[in-house]
MITOR-576917 format. One record per residue (C-alpha): residue in three letters; x, y, z; residue number from 1. Coordinates in Angstrom, 3 decimals, padded with zeros to 6 digits. Example, Ala and Ser with C-alpha at 12.3 -4.5 7.8 and 13.67 -1.06 7.14 Angstrom:
<atoms>
ATOM type     east    north       up seq
ATOM  ALA  012.300 -004.500  007.800   1
ATOM  SER  013.670 -001.060  007.140   2
</atoms>
This chain:
<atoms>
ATOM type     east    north       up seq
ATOM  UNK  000.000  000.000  000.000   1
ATOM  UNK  001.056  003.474 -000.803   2
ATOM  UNK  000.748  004.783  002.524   3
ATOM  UNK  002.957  002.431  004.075   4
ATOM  UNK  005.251  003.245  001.250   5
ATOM  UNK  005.202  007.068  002.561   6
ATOM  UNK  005.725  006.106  006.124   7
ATOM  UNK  008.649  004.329  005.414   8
ATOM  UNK  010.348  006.948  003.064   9
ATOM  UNK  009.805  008.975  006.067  10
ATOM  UNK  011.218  006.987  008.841  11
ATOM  UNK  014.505  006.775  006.494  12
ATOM  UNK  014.439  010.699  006.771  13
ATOM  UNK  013.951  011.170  010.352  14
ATOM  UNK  016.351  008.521  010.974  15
ATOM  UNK  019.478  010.144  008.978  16
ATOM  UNK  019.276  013.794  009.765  17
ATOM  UNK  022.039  014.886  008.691  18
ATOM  UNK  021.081  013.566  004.672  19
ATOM  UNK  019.128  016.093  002.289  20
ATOM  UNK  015.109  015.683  003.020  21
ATOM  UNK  014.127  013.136  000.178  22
ATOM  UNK  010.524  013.453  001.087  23
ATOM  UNK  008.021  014.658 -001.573  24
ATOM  UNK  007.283  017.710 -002.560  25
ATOM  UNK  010.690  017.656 -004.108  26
ATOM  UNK  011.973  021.019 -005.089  27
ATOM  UNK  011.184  022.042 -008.732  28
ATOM  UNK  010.437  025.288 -010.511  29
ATOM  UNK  007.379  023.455 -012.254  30
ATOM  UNK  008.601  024.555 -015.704  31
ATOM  UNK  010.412  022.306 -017.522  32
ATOM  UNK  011.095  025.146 -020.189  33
ATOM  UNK  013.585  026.170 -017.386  34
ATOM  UNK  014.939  023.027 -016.381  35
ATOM  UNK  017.518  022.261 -019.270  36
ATOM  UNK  020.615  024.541 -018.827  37
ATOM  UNK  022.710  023.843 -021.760  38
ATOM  UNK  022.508  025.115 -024.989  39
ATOM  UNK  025.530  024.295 -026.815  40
ATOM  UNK  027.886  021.412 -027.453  41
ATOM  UNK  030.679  022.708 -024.843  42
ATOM  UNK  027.689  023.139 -022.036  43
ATOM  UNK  026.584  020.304 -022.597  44
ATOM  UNK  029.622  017.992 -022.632  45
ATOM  UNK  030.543  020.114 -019.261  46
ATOM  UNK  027.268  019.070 -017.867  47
ATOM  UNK  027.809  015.207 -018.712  48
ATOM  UNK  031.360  015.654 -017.564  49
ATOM  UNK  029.623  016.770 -013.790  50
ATOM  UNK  027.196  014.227 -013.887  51
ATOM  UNK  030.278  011.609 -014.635  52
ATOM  UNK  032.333  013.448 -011.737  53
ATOM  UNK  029.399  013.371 -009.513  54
ATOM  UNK  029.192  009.557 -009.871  55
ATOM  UNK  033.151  008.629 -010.278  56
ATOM  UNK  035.370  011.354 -008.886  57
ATOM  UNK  038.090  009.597 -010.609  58
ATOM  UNK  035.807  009.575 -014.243  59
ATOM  UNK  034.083  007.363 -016.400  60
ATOM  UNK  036.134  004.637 -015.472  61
ATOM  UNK  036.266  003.386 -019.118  62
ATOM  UNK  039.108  001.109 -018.639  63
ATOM  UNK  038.214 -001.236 -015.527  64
ATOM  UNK  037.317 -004.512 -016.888  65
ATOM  UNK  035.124 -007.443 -015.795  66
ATOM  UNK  036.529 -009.602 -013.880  67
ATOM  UNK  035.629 -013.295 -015.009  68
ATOM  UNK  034.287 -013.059 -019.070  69
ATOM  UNK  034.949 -016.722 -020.055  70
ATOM  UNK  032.185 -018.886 -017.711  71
ATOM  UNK  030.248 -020.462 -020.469  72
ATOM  UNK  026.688 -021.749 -018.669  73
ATOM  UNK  026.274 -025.257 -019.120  74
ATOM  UNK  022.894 -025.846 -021.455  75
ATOM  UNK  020.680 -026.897 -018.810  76
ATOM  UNK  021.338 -023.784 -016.975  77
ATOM  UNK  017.580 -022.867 -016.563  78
ATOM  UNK  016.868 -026.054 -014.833  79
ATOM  UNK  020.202 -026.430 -012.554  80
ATOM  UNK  019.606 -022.480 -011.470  81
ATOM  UNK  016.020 -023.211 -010.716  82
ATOM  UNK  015.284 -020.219 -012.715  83
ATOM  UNK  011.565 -020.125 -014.473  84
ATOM  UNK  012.530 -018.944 -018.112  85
ATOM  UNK  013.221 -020.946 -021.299  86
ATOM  UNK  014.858 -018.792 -024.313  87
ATOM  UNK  014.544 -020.328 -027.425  88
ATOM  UNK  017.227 -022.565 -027.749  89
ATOM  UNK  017.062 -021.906 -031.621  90
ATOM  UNK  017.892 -018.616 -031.032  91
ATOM  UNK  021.466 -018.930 -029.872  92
ATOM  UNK  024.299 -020.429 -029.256  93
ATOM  UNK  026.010 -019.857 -026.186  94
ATOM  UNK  025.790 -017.783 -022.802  95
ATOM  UNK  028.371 -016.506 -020.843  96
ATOM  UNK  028.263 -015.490 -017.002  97
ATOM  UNK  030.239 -012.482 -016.663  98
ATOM  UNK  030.744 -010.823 -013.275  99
ATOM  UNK  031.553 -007.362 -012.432 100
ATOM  UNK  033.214 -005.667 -009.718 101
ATOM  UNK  031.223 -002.678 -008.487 102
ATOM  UNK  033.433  000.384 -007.398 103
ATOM  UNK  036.122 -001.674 -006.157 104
ATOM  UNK  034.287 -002.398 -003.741 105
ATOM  UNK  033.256 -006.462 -002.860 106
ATOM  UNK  030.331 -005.868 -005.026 107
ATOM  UNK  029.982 -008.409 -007.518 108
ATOM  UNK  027.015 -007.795 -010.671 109
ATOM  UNK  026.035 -010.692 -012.900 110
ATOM  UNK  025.387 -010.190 -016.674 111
ATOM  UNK  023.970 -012.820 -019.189 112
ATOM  UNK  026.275 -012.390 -022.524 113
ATOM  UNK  024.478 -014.124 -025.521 114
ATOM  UNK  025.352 -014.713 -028.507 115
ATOM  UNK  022.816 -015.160 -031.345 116
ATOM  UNK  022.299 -018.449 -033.751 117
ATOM  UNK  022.157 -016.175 -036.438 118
ATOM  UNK  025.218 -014.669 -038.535 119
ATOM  UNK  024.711 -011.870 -040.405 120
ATOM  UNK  026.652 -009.032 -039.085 121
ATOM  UNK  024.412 -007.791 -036.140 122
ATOM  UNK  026.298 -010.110 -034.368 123
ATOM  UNK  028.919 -007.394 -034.051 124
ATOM  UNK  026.254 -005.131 -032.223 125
ATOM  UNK  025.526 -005.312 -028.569 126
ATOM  UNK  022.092 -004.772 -027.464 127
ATOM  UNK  022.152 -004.492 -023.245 128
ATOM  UNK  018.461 -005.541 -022.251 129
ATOM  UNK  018.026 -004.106 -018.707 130
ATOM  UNK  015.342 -005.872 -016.784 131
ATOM  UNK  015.170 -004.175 -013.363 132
ATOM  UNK  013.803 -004.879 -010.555 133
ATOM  UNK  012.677 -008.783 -010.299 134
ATOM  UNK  012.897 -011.331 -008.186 135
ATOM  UNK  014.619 -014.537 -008.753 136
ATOM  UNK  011.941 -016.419 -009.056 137
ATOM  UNK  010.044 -014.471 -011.988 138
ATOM  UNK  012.797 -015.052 -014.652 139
ATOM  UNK  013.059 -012.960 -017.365 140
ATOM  UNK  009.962 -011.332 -016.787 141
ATOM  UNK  008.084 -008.081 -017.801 142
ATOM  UNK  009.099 -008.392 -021.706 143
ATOM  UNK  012.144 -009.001 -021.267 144
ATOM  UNK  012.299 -012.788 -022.860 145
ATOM  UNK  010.281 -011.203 -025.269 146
ATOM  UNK  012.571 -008.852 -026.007 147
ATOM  UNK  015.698 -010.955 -025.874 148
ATOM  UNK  014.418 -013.159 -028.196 149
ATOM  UNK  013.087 -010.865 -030.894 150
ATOM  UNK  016.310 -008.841 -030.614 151
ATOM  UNK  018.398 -012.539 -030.883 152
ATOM  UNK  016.012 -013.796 -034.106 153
ATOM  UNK  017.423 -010.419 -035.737 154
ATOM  UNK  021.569 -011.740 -035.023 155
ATOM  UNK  022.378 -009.042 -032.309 156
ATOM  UNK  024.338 -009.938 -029.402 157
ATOM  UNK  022.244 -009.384 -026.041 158
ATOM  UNK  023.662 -008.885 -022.662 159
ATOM  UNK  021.064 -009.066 -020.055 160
ATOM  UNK  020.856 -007.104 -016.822 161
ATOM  UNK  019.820 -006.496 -013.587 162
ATOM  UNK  019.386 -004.014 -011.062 163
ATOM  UNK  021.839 -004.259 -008.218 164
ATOM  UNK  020.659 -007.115 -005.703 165
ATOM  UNK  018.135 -008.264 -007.636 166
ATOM  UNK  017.380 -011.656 -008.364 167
ATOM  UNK  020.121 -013.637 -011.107 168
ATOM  UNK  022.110 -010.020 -011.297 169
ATOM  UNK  022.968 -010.491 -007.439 170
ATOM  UNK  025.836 -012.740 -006.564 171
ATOM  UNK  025.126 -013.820 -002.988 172
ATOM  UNK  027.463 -011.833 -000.994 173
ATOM  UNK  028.512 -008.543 -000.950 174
ATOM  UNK  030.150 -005.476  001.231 175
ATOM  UNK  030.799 -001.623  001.782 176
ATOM  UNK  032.441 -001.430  004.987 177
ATOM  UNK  032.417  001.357  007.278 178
ATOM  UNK  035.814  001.721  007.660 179
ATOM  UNK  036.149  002.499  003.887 180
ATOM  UNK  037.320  006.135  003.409 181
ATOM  UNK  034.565  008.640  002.733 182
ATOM  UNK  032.073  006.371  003.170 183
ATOM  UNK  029.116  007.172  005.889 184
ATOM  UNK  027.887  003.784  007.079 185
ATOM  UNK  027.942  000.273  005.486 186
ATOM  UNK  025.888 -002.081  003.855 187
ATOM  UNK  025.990 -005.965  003.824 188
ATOM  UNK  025.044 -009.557  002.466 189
ATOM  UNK  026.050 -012.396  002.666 190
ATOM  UNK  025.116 -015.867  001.111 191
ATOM  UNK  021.172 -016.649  001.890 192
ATOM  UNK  018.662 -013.833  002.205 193
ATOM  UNK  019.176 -010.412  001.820 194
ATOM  UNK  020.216 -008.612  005.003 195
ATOM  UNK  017.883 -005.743  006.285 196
ATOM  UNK  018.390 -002.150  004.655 197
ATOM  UNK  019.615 -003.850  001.309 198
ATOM  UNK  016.781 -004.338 -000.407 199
ATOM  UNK  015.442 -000.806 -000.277 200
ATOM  UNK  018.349  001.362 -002.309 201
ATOM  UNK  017.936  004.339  000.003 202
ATOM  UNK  020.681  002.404  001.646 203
ATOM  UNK  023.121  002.206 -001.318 204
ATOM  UNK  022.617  006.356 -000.964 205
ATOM  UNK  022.982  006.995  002.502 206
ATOM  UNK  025.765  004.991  003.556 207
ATOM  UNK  028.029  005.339  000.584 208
ATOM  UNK  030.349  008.736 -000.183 209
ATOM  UNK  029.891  011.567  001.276 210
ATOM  UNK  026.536  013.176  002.496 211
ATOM  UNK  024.713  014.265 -000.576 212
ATOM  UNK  027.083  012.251 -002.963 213
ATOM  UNK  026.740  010.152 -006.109 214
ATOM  UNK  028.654  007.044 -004.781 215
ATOM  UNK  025.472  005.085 -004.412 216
ATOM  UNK  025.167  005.134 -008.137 217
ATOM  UNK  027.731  003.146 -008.727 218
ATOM  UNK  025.911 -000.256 -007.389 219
ATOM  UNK  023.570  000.746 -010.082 220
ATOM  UNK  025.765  001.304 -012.729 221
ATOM  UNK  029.421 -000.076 -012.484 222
ATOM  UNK  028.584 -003.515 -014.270 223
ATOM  UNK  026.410 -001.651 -017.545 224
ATOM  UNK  029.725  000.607 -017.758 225
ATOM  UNK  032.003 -002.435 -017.821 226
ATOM  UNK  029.995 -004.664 -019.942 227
ATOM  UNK  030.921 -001.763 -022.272 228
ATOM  UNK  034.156 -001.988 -021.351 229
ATOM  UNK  034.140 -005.556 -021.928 230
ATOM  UNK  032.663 -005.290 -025.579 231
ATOM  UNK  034.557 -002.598 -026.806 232
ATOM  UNK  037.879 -004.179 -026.002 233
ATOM  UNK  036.900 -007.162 -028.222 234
ATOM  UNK  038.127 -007.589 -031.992 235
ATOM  UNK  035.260 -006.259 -034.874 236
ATOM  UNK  032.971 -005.448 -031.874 237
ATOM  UNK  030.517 -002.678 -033.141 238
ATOM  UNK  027.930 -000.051 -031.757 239
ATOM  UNK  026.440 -000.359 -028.321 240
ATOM  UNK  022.467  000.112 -027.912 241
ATOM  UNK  020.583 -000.292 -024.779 242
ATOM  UNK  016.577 -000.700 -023.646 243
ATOM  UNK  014.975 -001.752 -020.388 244
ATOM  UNK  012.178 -001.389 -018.318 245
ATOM  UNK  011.178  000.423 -015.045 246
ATOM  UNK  014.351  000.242 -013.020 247
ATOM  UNK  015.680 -000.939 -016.629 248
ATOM  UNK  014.366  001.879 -018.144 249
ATOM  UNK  015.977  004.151 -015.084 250
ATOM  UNK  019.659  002.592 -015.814 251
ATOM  UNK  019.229  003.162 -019.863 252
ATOM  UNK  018.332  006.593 -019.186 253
ATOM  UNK  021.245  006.860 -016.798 254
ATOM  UNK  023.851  004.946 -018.343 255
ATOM  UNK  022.966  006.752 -022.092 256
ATOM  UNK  023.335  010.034 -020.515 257
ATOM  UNK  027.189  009.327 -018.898 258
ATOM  UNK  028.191  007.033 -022.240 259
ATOM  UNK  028.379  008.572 -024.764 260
ATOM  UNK  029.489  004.803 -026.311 261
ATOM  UNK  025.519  003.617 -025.802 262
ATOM  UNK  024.431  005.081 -029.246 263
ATOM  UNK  020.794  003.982 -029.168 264
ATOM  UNK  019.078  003.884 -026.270 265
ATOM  UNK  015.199  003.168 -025.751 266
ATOM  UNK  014.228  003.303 -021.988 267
ATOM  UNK  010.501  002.259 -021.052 268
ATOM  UNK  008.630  003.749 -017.962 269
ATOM  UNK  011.433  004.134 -016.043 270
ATOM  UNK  012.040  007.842 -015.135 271
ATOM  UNK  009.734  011.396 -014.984 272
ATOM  UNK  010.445  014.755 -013.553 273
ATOM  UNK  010.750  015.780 -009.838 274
ATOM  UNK  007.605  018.395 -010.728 275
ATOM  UNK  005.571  015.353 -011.684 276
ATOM  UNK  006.430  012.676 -009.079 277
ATOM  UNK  004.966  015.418 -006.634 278
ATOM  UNK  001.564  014.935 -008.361 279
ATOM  UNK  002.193  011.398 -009.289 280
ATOM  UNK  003.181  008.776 -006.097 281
ATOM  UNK  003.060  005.842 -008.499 282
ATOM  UNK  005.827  007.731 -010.081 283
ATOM  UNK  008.102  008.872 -007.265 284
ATOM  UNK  010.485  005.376 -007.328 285
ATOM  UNK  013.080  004.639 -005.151 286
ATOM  UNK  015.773  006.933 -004.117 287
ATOM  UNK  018.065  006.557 -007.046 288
ATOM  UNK  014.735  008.546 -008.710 289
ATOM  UNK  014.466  011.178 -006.741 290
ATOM  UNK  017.752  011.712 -005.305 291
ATOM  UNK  017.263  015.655 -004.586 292
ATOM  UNK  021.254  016.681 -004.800 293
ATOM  UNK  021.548  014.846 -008.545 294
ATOM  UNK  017.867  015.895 -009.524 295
ATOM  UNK  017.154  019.050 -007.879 296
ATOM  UNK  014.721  021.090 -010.553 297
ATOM  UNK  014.190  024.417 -008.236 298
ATOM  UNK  016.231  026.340 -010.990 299
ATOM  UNK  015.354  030.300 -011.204 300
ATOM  UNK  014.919  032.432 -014.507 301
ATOM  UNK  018.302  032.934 -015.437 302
ATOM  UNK  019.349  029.689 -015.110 303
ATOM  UNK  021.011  028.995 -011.404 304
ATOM  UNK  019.978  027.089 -008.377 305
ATOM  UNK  018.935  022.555 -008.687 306
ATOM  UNK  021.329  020.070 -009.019 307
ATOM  UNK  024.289  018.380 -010.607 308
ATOM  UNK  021.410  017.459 -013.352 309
ATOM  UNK  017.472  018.023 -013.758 310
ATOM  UNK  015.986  014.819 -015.219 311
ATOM  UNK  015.208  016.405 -018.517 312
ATOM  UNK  018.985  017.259 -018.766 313
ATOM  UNK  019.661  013.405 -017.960 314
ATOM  UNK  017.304  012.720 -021.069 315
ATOM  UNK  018.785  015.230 -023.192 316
ATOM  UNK  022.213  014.005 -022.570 317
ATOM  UNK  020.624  010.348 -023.467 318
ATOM  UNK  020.312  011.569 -027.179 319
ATOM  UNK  023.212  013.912 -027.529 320
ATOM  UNK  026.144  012.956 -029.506 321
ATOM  UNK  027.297  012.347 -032.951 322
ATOM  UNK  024.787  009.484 -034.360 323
ATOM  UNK  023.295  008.966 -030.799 324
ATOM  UNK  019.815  008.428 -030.589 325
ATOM  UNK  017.344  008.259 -027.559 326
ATOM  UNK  013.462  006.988 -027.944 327
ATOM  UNK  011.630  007.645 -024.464 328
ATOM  UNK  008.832  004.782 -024.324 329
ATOM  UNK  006.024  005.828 -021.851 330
ATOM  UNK  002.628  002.411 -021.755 331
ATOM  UNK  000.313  005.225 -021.901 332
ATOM  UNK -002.739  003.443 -020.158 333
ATOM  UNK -000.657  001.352 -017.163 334
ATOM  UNK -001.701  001.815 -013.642 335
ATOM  UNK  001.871  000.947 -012.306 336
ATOM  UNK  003.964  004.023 -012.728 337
ATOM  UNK  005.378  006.617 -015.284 338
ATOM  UNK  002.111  006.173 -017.074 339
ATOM  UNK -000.551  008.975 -018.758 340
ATOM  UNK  000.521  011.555 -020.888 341
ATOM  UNK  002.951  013.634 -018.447 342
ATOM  UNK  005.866  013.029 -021.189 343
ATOM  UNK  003.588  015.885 -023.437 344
ATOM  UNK  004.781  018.813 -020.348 345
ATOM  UNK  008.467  017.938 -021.656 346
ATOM  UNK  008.825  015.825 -025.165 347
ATOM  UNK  009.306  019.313 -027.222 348
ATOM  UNK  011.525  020.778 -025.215 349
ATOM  UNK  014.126  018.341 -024.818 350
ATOM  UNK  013.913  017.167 -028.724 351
ATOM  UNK  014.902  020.831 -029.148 352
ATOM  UNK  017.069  021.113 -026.935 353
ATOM  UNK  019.400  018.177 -028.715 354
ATOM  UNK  018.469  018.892 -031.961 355
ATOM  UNK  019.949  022.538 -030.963 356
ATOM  UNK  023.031  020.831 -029.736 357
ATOM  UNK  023.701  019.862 -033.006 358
ATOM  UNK  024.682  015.748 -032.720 359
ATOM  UNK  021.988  013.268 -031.918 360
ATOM  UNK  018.228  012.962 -031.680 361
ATOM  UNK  015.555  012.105 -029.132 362
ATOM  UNK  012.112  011.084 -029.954 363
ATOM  UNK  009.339  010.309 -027.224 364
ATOM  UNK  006.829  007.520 -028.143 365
ATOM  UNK  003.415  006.014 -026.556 366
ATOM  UNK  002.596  002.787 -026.375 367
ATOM  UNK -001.038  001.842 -025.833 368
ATOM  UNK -000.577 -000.649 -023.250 369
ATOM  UNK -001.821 -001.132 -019.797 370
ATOM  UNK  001.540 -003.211 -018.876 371
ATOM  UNK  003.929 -002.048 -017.052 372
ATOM  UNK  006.779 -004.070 -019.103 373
ATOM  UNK  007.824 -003.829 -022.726 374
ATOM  UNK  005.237 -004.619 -025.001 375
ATOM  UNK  005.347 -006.185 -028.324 376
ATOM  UNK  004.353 -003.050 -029.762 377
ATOM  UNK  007.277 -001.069 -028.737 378
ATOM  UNK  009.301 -004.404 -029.865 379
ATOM  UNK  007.749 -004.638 -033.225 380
ATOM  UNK  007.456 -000.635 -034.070 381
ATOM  UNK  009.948  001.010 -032.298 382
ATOM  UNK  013.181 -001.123 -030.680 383
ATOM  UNK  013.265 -003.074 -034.030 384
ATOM  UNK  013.126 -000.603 -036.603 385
ATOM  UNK  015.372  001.573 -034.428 386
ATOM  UNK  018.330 -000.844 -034.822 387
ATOM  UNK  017.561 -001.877 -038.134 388
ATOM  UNK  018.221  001.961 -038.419 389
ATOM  UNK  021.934  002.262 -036.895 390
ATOM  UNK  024.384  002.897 -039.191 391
ATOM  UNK  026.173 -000.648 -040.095 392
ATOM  UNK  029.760 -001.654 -039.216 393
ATOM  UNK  032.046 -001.653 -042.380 394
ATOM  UNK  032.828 -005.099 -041.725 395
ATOM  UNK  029.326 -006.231 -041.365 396
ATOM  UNK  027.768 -004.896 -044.901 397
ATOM  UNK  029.175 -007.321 -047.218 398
ATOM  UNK  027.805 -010.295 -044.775 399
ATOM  UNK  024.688 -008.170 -044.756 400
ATOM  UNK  024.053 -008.616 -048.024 401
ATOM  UNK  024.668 -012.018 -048.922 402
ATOM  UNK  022.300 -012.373 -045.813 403
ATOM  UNK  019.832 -010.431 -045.962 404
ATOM  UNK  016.988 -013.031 -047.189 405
ATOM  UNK  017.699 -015.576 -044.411 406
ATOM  UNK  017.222 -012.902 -041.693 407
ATOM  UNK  014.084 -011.562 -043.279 408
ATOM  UNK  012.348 -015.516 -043.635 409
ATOM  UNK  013.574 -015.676 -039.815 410
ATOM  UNK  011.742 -012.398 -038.643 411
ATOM  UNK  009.184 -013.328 -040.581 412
ATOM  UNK  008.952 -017.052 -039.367 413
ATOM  UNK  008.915 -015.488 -035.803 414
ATOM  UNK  006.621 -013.003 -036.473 415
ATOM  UNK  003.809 -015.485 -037.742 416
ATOM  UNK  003.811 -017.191 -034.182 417
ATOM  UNK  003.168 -014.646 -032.206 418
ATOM  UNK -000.184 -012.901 -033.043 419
ATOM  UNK -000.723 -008.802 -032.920 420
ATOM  UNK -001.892 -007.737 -029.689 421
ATOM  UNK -004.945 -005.548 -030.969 422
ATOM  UNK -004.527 -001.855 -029.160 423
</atoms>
């Protein structure tokens, strides 16, 4: 129940006084024509290098690598990890397990890398498929098998994430001492069970850094960074896209905005301003939403006052870049959260705003759905045609070509089983 929701968040206030009051209404100016305060390339790659700095003192920490990349899952692993999801065993060929280490810290994020059946040059694309939020016993739910499969049947090369200590993303044990320097508190788990405070992320962002600080990010963020990392360092390896949902949706708008290396991102109900989370409680999140020192929108008319950046800066910097591309997905009729038509208060302004910038585009799109998830619709019309879209790898158009008919009888072949949800 909401209200219980409320009580908590407050509790968590009153019990860390000395933290910035998190509790809604969150400042704002209520004009998002006044929340975007860059207007030019070299303001707005100072205001992604802040965000970055705000996040990683030490920056973008480009270079750290993952730390095991070769653990090939065994093909049963569905059954042996008690996990309820079955991927189309058609559709590829191998997973890998790879494990990253958040923040230097002993953090540890899993990743599912896997590669497609299909050979046609996509394979030399990444698409990250962000899930969330779930528990371990739900699988790949809320689209994302969907997804994973339809982006597979196409010959892309998927690598599937989760939230920080959420269900298969969360190795069983983890730590942020208090004896760490800088940090406030600590947080814990170890092997069975997750121990109390860690499941709500208000404690990644009160007991890590320093009061008001971006550390807490990191748990949220470190293992889409070195996936990256991870692809980028390997030979042929081509553009980077990104999509998730709800808490997925959250990192692709987060992780497009400090990567510049993501080139197409598509993030589904998973972020809206601090002005409309005070009118909307199904919208307000956890506190990696509303985090008032990063998100702060209580900006005055000539531009000063909020924080390190305003959520429709965050989106902005999503699309901007040379051939970047953003595509905000909101389920226009869910129930859930980040539903309804709030995205019309903002879509103009920050399309502008990048197309003013000069590099990159963003787009905002409705589904019809009820769902809080991705839909087939935003598979089919926009994630699809999206990467179909990219500009293709040199080394990937002559395989393209002689191609080119097997993937179509293959979309097509997958499209025929699965019957049009009518809107």
């Amino acid at each position: 129940m909401r209200w219980i929701s409320w009580l908590i968040l407050g509790w968590a206030t009153l019990s860390t006084a000395s933290q910035p009051q998190l509790t809604p209404p969150f400042p704002t100016n209520d004009d998002p024509s006044n929340q975007i305060r860059f207007s030019n390339e070299a303001e707005a790659d100072a205001a992604r290098d802040a965000l970055i700095q705000y996040i990683w003192d030490g920056g973008l920490p480009t270079s750290v690598p993952i730390v095991h990349a070769d653990i090939a899952l065994p093909p049963n692993f569905d059954d042996a990890q008690n996990i309820p999801w079955t991927l189309d065993p058609t559709l590829y060929t191998r997973i890998d397990w790879l494990q990253a280490w958040v923040a230097d810290w002993d953090f540890f994020q899993n990743t599912l890398l896997i590669h497609p059946t299909l050979v046609n040059g996509n394979n030399q694309r990444l698409v990250i498929v962000h899930q969330g939020h779930v528990n371990w016993d739900q699988g790949l739910a809320a689209g994302i098998q969907e997804t994973i499969e339809a982006v597979l049947a196409e010959g892309y090369t998927v690598a599937a994430h989760q939230m920080a200590a959420a269900g298969w993303g969360m190795i069983p044990f983890g730590d942020v001492s208090g004896n760490v320097p800088g940090h406030q508190g600590e947080i814990h788990w170890r092997n069975v069970g997750i121990s109390a405070g860690i499941g709500v992320h208000e404690s990644f962002m009160l007991n890590t850094g320093p009061c008001g600080g971006g550390w807490g990010f990191r748990l949220f963020l470190d293992d889409i960074i070195q996936t990256v990392n991870y692809w980028t360092s390997l030979p042929g390896s081509g553009p980077v896209s990104m999509v998730g949902t709800s808490g997925g949706g959250w990192s692709t708008h987060m992780a497009a905005a400090i990567d510049p290396r993501i080139t197409l991102s598509v993030p589904v109900a998973g972020a809206a301003p601090l002005y409309h989370k005070n009118v909307s409680p199904g919208s307000v999140g956890d506190y990696e939403q509303f985090w008032v020192p990063l998100f702060d929108e209580d900006i005055d008319e000539i531009g000063e006052g909020g924080g390190v950046a305003t959520w429709l800066e965050v989106f902005a910097l999503g699309g901007y870049g040379e051939d970047r591309r953003q595509i905000m997905v909101t389920n226009l009729n869910e129930g859930c959260c980040f539903g309804g038509t709030f995205p019309d208060s903002f879509e103009n302004i920050v399309a502008a705003a990048v197309t003013g910038l000069g590099g990159g585009a963003w787009e905002h799109e409705y589904d019809p759905s009820n769902l809080h998830q991705i839909n087939p619709n935003t598979i089919d019309e926009i994630l699809l045609p999206a990467l179909i879209a990219l500009p293709e790898p040199p080394r990937a158009l002559a395989q393209l070509a002689g191609l080119l008919g097997l993937s179509l009888l293959h979309r097509w072949k997958r499209r025929s089983r699965r019957p049009r949800e009518e809107s």
